[in-house]
N, C-alpha and C positions, 0 to 999 in steps of 0.2 A: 504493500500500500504506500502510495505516496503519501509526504508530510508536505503538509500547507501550514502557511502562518496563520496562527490562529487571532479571530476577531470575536470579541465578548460579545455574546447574544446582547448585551444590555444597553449596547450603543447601536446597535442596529436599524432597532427605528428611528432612531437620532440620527441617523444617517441618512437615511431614506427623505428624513425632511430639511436636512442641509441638502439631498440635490436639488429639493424646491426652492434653496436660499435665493439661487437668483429668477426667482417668477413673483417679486414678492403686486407688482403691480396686478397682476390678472384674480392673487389669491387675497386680495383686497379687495377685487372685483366681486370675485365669487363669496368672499364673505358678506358682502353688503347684499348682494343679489338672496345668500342663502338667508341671512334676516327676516327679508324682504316676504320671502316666500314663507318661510316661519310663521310672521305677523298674521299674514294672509290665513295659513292655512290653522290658527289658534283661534281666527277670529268666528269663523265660518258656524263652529257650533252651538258659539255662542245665536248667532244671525239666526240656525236652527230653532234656539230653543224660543227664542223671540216672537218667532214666527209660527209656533205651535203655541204657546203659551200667551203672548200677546195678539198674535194674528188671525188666530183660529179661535183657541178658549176666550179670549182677550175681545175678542170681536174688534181689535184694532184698537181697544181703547191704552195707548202707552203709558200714559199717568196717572194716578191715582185722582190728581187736582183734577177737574174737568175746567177745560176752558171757558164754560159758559154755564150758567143753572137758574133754574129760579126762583125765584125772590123764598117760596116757602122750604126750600131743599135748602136754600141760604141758612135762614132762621132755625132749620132743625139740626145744621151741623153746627150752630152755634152754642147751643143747650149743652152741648157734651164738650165748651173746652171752657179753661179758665183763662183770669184775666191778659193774661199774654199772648196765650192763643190767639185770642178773640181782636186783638189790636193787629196782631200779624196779620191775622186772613181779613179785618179789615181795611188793610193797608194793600191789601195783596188786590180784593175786588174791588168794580166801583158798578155803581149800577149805570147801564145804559139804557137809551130813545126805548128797547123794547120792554122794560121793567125787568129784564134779566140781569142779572150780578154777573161781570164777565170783569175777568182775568187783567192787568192791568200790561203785564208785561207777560206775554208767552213765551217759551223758550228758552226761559233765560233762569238764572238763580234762583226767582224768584218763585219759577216752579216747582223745584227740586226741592226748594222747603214749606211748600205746602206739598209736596208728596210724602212729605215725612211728616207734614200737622194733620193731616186730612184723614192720614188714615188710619186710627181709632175712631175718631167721630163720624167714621162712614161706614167702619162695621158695625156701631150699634144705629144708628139710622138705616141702616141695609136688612141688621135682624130683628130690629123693632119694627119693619114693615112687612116682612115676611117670616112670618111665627114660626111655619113652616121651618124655615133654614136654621133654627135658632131649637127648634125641636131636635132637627138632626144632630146639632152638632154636638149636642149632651145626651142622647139619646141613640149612637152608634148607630144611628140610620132605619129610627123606628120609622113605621110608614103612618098615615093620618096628621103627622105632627102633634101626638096625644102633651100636650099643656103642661102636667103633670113630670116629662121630663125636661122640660125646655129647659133651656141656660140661664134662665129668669128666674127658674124658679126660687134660688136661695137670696133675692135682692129684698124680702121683706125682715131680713134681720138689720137692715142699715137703719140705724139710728136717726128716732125722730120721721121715721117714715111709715105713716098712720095706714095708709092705704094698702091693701091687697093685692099684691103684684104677680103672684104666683097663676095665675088664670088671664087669660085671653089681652095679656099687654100687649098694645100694640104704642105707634108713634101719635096716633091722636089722642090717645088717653092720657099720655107723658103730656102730650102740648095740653089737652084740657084740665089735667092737676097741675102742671105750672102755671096755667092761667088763673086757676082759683087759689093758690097760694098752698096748694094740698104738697106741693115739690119745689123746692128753690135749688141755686147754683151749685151748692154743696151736696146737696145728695145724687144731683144730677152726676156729678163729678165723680161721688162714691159710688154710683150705678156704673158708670164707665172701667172703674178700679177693680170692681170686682167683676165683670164680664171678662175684661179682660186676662185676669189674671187667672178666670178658669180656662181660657182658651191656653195659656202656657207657652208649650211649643209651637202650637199650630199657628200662633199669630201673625207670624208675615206669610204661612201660605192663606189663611184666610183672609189676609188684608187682597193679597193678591187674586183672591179670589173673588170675593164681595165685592170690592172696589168697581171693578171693571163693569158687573150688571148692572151697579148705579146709576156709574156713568152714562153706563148705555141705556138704560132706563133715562135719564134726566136732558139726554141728547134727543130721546128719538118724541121727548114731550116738550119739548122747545124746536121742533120739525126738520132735527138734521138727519140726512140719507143715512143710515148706518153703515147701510152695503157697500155704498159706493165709499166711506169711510176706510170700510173693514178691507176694500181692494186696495186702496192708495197704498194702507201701510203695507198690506204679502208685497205689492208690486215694488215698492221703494225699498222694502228689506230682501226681498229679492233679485232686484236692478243690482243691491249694493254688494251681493252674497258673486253677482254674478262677476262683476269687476274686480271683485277680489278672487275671481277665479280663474279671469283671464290675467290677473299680474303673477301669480303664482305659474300660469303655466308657460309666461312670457320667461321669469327668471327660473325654471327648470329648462328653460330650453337654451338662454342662454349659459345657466351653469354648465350643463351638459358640453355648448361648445368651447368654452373659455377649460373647461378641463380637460377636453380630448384635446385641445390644442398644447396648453401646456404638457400635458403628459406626452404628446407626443415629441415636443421640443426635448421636455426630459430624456426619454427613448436615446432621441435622436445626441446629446446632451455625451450622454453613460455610453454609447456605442464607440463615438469620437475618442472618448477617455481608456476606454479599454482597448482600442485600436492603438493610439497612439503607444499605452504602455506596452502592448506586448509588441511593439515593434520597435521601441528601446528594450526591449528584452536580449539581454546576450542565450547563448546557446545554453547556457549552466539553468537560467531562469527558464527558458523552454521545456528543458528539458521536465523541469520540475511539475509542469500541467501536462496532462496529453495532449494532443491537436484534437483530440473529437470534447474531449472537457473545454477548451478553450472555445472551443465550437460552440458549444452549449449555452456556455459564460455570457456569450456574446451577442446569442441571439435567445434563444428560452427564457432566462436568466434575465435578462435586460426587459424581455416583454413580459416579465410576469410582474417585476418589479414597475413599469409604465401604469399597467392595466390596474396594480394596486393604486398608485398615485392618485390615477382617475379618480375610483370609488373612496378613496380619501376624502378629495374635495369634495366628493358629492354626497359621502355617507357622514364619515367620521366628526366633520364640521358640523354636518346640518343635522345630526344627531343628539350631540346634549343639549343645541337651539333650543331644536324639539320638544328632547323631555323634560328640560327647566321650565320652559314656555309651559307647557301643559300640568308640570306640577302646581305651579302658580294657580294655572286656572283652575283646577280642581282644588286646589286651597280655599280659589274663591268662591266657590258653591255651595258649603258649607253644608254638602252632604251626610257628613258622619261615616265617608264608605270610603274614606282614604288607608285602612289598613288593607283593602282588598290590591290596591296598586302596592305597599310596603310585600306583600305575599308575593304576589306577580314577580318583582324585581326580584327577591329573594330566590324564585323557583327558577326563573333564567339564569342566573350567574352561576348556581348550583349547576345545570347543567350544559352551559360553556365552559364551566373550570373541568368537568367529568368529561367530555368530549374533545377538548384540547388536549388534555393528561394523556389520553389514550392514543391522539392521530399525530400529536406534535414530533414523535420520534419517526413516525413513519413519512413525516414530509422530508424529514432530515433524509432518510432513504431513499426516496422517490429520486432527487436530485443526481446522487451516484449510480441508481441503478440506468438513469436516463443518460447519463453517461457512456456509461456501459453499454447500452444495445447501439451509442450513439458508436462506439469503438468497432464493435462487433461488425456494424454495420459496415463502415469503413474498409475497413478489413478486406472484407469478403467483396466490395463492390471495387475494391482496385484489385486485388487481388484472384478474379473472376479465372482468367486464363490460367493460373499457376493450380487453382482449385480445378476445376475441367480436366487438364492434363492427368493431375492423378487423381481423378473419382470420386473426388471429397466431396462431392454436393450431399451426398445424404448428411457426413458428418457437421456441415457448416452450415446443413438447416437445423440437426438437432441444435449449435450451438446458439444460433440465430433466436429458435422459437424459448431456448429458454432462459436467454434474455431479457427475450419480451417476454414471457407469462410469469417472470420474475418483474417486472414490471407491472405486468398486467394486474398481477395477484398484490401489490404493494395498493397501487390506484383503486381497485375494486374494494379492500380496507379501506380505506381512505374515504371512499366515495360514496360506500354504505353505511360508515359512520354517519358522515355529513350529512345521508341522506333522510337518518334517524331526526337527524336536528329539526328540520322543518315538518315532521308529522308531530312531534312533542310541543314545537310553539303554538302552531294552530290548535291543539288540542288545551295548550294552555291558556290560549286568548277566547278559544269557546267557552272555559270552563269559566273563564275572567269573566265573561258577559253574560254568562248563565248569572255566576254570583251578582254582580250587578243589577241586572234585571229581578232575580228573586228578592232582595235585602230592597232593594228600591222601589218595588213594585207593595214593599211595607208601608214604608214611608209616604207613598202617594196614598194609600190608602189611609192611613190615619194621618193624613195631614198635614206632613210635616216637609214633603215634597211635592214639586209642582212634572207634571208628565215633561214639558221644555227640558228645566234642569237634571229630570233623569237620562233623557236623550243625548243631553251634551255631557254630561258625568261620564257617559259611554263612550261619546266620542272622542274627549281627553284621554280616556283611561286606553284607549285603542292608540293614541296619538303615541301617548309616553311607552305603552308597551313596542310600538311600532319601531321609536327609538330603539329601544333595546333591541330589536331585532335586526335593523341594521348594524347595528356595533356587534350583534352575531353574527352577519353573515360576513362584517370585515374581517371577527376575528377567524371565518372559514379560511377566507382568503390568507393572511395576514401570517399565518407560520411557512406558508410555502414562498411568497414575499420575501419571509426575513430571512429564510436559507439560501434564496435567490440574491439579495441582496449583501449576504455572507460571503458568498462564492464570486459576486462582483467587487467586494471591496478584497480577496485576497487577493485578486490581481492589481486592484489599485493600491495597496499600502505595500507591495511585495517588492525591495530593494532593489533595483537594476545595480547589479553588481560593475560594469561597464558602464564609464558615462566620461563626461569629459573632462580635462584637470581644468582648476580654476583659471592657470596662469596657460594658457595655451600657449604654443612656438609656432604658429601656422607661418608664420612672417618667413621663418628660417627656412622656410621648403619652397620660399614663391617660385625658386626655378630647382626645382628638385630632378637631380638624376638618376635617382635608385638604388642605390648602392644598401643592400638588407644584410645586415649583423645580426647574427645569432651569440649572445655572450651568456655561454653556462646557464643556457634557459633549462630549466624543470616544469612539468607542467602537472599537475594531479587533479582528478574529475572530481565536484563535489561530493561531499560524503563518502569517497574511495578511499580504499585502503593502503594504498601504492601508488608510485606517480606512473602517471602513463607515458613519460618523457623524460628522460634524465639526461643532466648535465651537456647540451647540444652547443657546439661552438661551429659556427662554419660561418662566410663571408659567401655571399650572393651579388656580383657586380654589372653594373651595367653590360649590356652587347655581350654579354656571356648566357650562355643557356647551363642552369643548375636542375640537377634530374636528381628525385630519391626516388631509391628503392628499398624493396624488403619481402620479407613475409607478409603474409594475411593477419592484421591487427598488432603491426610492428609500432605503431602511429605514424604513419608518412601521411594520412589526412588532416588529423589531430594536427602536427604540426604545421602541416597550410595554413588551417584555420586560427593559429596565432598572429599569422601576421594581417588582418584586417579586423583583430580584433574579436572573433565571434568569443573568442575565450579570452582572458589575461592569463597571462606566466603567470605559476609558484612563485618562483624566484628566476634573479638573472633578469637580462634586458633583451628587447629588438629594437633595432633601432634602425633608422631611415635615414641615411646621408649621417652619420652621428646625433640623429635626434631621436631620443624614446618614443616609440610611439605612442604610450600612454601620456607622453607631453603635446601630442597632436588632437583636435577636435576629429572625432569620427568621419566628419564631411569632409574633413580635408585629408584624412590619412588614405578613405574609400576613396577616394576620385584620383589618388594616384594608382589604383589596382582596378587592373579587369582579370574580375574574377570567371574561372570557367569550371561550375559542379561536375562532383563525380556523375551525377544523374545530370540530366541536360534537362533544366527547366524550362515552360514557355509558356506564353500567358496566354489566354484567350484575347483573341483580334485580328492581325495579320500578323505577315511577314516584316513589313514592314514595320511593323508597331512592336514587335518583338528585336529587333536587331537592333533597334534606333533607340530601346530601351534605357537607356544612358542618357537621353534628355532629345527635346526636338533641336538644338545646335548642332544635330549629325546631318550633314548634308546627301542627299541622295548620292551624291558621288563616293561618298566616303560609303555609304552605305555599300552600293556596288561594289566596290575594292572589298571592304569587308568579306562581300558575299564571296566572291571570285579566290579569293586565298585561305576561305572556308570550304573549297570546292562544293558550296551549295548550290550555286549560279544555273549550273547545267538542271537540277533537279527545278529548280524555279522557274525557269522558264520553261519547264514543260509544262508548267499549270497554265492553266487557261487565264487567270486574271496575274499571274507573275507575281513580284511584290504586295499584290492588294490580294493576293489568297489565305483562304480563314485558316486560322489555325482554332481548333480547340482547346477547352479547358486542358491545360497541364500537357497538349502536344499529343492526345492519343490518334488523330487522323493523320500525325506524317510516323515514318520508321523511326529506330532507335538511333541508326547511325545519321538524318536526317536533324533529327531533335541534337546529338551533338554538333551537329556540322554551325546550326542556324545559334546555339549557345558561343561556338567559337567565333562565329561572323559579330554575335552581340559584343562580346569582348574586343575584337580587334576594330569597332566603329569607336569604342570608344577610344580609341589613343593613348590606352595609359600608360605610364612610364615605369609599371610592374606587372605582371601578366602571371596567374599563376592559375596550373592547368590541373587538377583533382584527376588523374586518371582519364579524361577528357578524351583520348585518343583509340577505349580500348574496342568500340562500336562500330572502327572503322575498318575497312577493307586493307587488306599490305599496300595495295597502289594509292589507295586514296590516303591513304596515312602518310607516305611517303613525300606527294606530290603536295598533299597540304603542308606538311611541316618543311620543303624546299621555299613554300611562299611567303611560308609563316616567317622564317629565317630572315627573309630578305624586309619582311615589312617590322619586323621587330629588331632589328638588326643593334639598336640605341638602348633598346629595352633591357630591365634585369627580366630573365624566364627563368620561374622554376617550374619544375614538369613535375607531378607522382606520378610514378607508371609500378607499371605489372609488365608489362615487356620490354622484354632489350629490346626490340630491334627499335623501338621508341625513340633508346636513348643511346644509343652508341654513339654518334658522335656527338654528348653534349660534352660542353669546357668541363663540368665537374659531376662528379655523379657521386651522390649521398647513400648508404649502403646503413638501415636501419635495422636492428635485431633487437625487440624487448624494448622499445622506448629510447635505447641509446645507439649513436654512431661508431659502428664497428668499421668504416672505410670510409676514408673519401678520395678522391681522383679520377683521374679518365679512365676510359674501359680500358686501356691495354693494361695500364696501373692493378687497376683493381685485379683484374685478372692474374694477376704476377701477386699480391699482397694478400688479398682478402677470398680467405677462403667462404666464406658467406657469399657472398658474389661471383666466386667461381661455382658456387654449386647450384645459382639461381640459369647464370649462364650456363650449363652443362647442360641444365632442366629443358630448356627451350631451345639451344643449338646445338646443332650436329659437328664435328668434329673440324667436318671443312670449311665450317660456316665459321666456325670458331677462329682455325689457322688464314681464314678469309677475309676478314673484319678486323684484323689488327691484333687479335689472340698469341697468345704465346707458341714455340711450338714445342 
């Protein structure tokens, strides 16, 4: 198993919201917006209950005060206040041209506290006119309105109060014993005191109740339309329920796009950032991820971590809005059914802490095993032909399918869990509104609740539970996120062990002629046990060609790849004309080297866009020359578009020795003043090997070349030939040399040429 650096789950979402650090304009947007839509969508229940309760039961009457009444409805709600009262309301009315008492200022202050004086003295003027209502209300709903239970009946203990009130009271009998002096202010007052106080709890819903038939009783005897009353107010509480329906769905629509945009900035943000570092990645740090892990990092990884950002701004924000807004208002109802919402929340977080516990290690899983089929895959789809040849399809779908059904079976966990979670809320917000309705459908009953405030209770309690459900399905989302987000910060916090010195030398090479030193360089692979190069001294000069050889994993590659940096030396130096290359910036050290892979890379595009690779300052000309002492020229022009023919991904529609020929053409367009060839030559044909490297000679002639080969016949006549065994140089000199000195080299030679080839070629005899 590889080791990664490790990042503390506990800054992770802290992370996630530093990539939002620079969006902070849009998520200022989207906060106002999500407000906005909050307000809207807390208000709307309220507008419900208004419009059941005032609009319907209410018959549209909204305030207790009526705006107009008269003269004797005046006089009978004045019997029931005292002297304060009585100076308010009348200050409050004035009588008008029709003898009716009308309202002096509508809509203003002045209402709101005769909503608050008015109504006492219009529940007992409401149930002093109808016996009836005043039966039921002490009487649990006897039918007849039998006398004997009315609400009346206990008012002939009040002191000083001669007359028999326990039988058929109504309001003219009150006005005819206050006329005859048989009732004065005080008792009237203490009649109100004690009604009231047998009503208890019920008193603001039966204010709310009685009130409104007054009204409308006292409206429709002063000849105002009721109906067309009773429309105005549905229609204007509905006009307003409706505007607040379309700003809500104006600011979902805009959140939606201000956060798919952001998110995708973001996406696009984390993909630039992970690109750029793994491409200051030296080979040590490569090495460290897979290519299908990096794979994954880059793009899975990145879009799970977007797609959470998204539902961030649209859930995580507009969520405790939400449920604060909605606690508030269910505060304000003063329903008594607020421990049913403390249970709800209680029972949710129980079972997001139990369903997280369980799936939170398996996302951690999911990420590596997706890795893994990510490898798998890979594998088998470059390696298609090597599997074909020997018969391995059966074995590479067993390894393939169980992969995936290791996958499969991780996800399908996963997903059944999750999918546990939304049959449990719904069953738990049923059960929520079961309760609501049962405990409230109490309260409406004796009194104490109005049908309106039961309907918005529910729709609060659905609001705030609904909260809670999105900050559940964030936290669905929100572990596989944070593993995704894990796996994209170890590539970004993960040291590029290569990078450039502070003090750079670039100045010292502006006309650099090649000249590479090797001084007692070591080299050892991270975490290895041994170096894989030891103590190498040799001198590389201009207009000379240096050739290593060796065994199979002597490091004659490893050593190429020190000098352009994909590694840095153990110990010891390389140096460029006398300057370290680790004293050189990377862009300037690379652009005196064309480099040419053991494998012959090529990009998806053309011909021409692959050779020219080195930058567009390669002129067609230079291109051509290039091609022509790549001996690719001949194969080029047999294509029907020449230069403008496609190449694909990674060069699989030209040959092998084609794909080297068009890598050695890249290198030699660009001119570099060091040339170093990875084995580069071993795809080709003896004639085409021979006649290439005649041209090559001649156009590099200035150049330092070092060659790694596998064949003599490569390198017989280079100026110097490097002879590796085990990491360290066991020979250097020309072939005839080495042949005479180094028996390592005599036995590479021996391998590959025949005796006369040997006494042929400069060989000893």
């Amino acid at each position: 198993m590889k080791e990664y650096r490790c990042v503390k789950e506990d800054f992770i979402l802290f992370r996630i919201f530093k990539y939002l650090k620079g969006f902070s304009l849009p998520i200022i947007t989207i906060i106002v917006l999500l407000v906005t839509q909050a307000y809207c969508d807390l208000a709307l229940p309220q507008y419900m209950s208004d419009l059941v309760d005032v609009g319907i039961t209410g018959m549209g009457i909204e305030n207790i005060a009526p705006d107009e009444m008269r003269a004797e409805t005046y006089e009978s709600l004045r019997l029931f206040m005292d002297d304060s009262e009585k100076a308010a309301f009348e200050q409050a009315y004035a009588l008008n041209a029709d003898g009716h008492y009308e309202m002096r200022q509508k809509d203003s202050p002045m209402t709101e506290a005769m909503n608050g004086l008015l109504g006492e003295p219009m529940v007992m003027v409401s149930l002093l006119s109808n016996p009836e209502q005043a039966a039921m209300l002490n009487g649990g709903g006897s039918e007849g309105g039998d006398s004997e239970s009315s609400v009346f009946a206990g008012l002939s203990d009040i002191p000083g109060l001669s007359m028999d009130l326990s039988k058929d009271l109504s309001m003219d009998m009150i006005k005819e014993a206050t006329a005859a002096g048989m009732m004065d202010a005080a008792m009237l007052l203490d009649m109100r005191v004690t009604v009231i106080t047998l009503l208890g709890d019920m008193k603001e819903t039966i204010i709310e109740q009685l009130a409104p038939a007054l009204v409308s009783a006292e409206y429709e005897a002063i000849g105002t339309d009721m109906a067309s009353l009773q429309m105005d107010y549905i229609l204007s509480k509905g006009g307003v329920m409706i505007l607040f329906a379309l700003a809500m769905m104006l600011s979902t629509i805009l959140v939606g796009l201000l956060a798919a945009k952001t998110g995708g900035k973001l996406g696009l943000n984390l993909r630039k950032k992970v690109f750029r570092k793994v491409i200051s990645f030296s080979n040590a740090e490569i090495d460290q991820f897979s290519t299908a892990s990096l794979i994954t990092r880059s793009t899975n990884d990145i879009q799970q971590v977007q797609f959470v950002s998204i539902m961030m701004l649209r859930m995580i924000i507009y969520a405790p809005i939400l449920g604060i807004g909605g606690v508030i208002k269910v505060a304000g109802t003063q329903t008594g059914m607020g421990w049913i919402i403390g249970v709800a929340v209680g029972c949710i977080m129980v079972i997001v802490a139990v369903l997280l516990t369980v799936t939170m290690p398996r996302f951690n899983k999911m990420q590596i095993l997706l890795d893994r089929l990510n490898l798998v895959s890979r594998e088998i789809l470059t390696g298609t032909p090597v599997i074909r040849a020997f018969s391995r399809e059966k074995y590479e779908e067993k390894r393939f399918d169980k992969a995936s059904t290791d996958l499969m079976k991780n996800q399908l966990f996963v997903n059944r869990v999750m999918a546990l979670m939304m049959p449990l809320m719904m069953l738990l917000m049923n059960a929520i509104t079961l309760a609501i309705v049962w405990f409230g459908a109490q309260g409406v009953d004796l009194g104490t609740m109005m049908v309106g405030d039961l309907m918005a209770f529910i729709s609060y309690t659905m609001q705030i539970v609904m909260s809670f459900l999105m900050l559940t399905m964030m936290s669905i989302m929100l572990p596989r996120a944070l593993v995704a987000a894990k796996r994209i910060d170890e590539i970004l916090v993960t040291e590029v062990t290569i990078h450039d010195s502070r003090n750079v030398r670039d100045e010292q090479l502006a006309d650099a002629s090649g000249t590479i030193e090797f001084a007692d360089v070591s080299f050892r692979y991270p975490n290895a046990d041994e170096d894989a190069l030891e103590h190498l001294t040799f001198t590389a000069k201009p207009g000379e060609t240096t050739a290593i050889i060796g065994s199979t994993g002597c490091g004659k590659s490893t050593l190429l790849h020190l000098i352009p940096r994909f590694y840095d030396v153990t110990r010891g130096r390389i140096t460029i004309d006398g300057v370290d290359i680790r004293e050189l910036s990377q862009q300037k050290l690379r652009s005196l080297i064309g480099f040419v892979p053991q494998k012959g890379v090529l990009f998806s595009g053309n011909i021409t866009s692959n050779i020219k690779f080195a930058g567009d300052w390669i002129s067609d000309e230079q291109m051509n020359e290039a091609a022509q002492i790549a001996q690719a020229r001949e194969f080029i022009e047999e294509k029907p578009e020449k230069f403008e023919s496609e190449i694909s991904q990674g060069g699989t529609n030209v040959s092998g020795g084609q794909r080297q020929r068009l890598s050695i053409a890249r290198a030699i367009a660009k001119q570099a003043k060091i040339f170093l060839f990875d084995d580069s030559f071993s795809a080709l044909d003896y004639k085409t090997d021979v006649t290439l490297r005649k041209a090559l000679h001649q156009k590099v002639r200035e150049a330092t070349v070092i060659i790694v080969a596998q064949r003599i016949n490569t390198i017989l006549h280079a100026d110097k030939i490097i002879v590796l065994e085990d990491g360290k140089i066991v020979g250097i000199g020309t072939h005839r040399q080495l042949l005479e000195s180094c028996e390592s080299y005599r036995e590479i030679a021996s391998s590959q040429l025949s005796e006369a080839e040997l006494r042929g070629k400069g060989g000893i005899a």
